[in-house]
N, C-alpha and C positions, 0 to 999 in steps of 0.2 A: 464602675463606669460601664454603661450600657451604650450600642449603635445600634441605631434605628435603619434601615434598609427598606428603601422602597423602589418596587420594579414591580413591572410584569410582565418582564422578559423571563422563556423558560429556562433556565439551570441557573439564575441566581443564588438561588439557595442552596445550590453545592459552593460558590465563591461567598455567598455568609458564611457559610461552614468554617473557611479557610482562613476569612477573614478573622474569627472567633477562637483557632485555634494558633494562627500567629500572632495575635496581638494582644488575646489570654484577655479579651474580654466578651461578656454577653451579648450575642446578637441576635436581634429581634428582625423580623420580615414582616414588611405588608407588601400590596398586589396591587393596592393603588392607594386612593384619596382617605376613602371611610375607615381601613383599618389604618393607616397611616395616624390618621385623627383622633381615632380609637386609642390607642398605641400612645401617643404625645401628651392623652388627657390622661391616663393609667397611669405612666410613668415619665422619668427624666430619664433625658440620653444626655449623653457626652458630642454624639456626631449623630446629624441626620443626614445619610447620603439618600439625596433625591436621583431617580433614573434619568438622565437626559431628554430619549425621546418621550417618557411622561410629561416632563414637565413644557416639553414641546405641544406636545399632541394635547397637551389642558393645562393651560396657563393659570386658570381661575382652580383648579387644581393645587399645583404648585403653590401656587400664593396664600393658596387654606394650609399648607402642610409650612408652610415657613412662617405665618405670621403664629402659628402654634407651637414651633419651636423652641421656642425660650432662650436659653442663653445654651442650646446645642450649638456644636458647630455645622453651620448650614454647608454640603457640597451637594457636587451636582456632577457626575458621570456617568458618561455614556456607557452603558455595560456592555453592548452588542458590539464594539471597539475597544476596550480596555479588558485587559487581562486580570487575574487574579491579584498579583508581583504588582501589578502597578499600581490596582487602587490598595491594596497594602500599604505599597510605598508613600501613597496621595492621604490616606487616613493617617499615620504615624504620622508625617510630616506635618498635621493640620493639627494632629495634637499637640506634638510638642511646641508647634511655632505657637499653640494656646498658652501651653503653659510659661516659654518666657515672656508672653504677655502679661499674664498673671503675675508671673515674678515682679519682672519690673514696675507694674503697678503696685505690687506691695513695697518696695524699695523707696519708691519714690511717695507714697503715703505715708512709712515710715521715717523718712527725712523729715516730709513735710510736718509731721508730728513731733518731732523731734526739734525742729527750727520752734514750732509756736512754744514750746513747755519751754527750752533755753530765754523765750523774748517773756514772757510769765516769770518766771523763775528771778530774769534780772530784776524785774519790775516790783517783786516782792524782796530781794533782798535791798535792791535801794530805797524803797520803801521802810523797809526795816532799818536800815544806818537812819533814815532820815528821823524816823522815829524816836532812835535811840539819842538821836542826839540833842534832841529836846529835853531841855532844864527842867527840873521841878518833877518828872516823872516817878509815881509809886512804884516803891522798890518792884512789887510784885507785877507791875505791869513791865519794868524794863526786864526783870526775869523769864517773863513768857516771851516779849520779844525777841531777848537776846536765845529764846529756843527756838522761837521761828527763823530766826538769819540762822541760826546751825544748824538747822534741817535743808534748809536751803540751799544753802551754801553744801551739803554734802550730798544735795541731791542732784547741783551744779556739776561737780565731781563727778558723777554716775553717768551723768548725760555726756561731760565730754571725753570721756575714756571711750575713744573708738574702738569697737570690735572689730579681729579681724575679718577676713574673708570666711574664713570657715566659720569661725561665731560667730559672723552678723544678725544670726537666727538666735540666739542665745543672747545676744546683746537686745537686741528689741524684747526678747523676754523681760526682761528686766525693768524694763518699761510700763510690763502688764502682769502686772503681780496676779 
């Protein structure tokens, strides 16, 4: 994960430094718009911190440097007020508050995945009784059926065996072979 740093205030780049060595990721600097720009088409970041009074002092600035951002997380501080310790504090926290965003988006995509294959799943095994219960059917055909309702039915099985907390991630494997 890379941080993009844009200022052109002068000792920023002693606080990317610091930034880089407390949060044990790559930090990139521009001075304004064009490397900024540079910088967003080259590569992906994780966080674009925008300078304050940049993004004050040229709005149409700012606006080229966020709508080229991508899926960085967008901040925006004042460096000429804000200490090293705090925008630390202000990136860490904007990552992590990303990542349980992330999480719970996977969570909740994974239920929802999980709801449709159980409503699928029933539809095929009722399916299948309904099938099998028809008269007159070639042996070889109620035998492949009667394999479709046991696959089914054990794949029923797999789906509702909740994983716990810690194997929730191990459980949705199993889902994606």
């Amino acid at each position: 994960m890379m941080i993009l740093i844009v200022s052109g205030v002068e000792g920023v780049r002693n606080c990317a430094e610091a930034i880089a060595k407390q949060l044990g990721m790559q930090v990139e600097f521009a001075s304004g718009r064009r490397g900024a720009t540079d910088a967003l088409r080259r590569k992906e970041f994780a966080v674009v911190v925008l300078d304050e009074t940049l993004a004050d002092g040229d709005p149409a600035a700012a606006e080229a440097i966020w709508e080229r951002s991508g899926l960085a997380i967008p901040m925006q501080i004042n460096f000429a007020l804000s200490g090293a310790a705090r925008i630390i504090r202000e990136i860490r926290s904007a990552i992590q508050r990303r990542q349980r965003e992330q999480d719970a988006a996977q969570r909740a995509a994974r239920e929802d995945i999980g709801a449709e294959l159980k409503n699928t799943l029933n539809g095929l095994l009722l399916q299948s009784q309904l099938a099998l219960a028809e008269r007159g059917l070639p042996n070889q055909v109620v035998q492949k059926l009667r394999m479709v309702e046991d696959l089914a039915g054990k794949l029923r099985l797999q789906l509702a065996a909740s994983p716990s907390a810690d194997g929730e991630k191990k459980g949705a494997a199993k889902l994606h072979p």
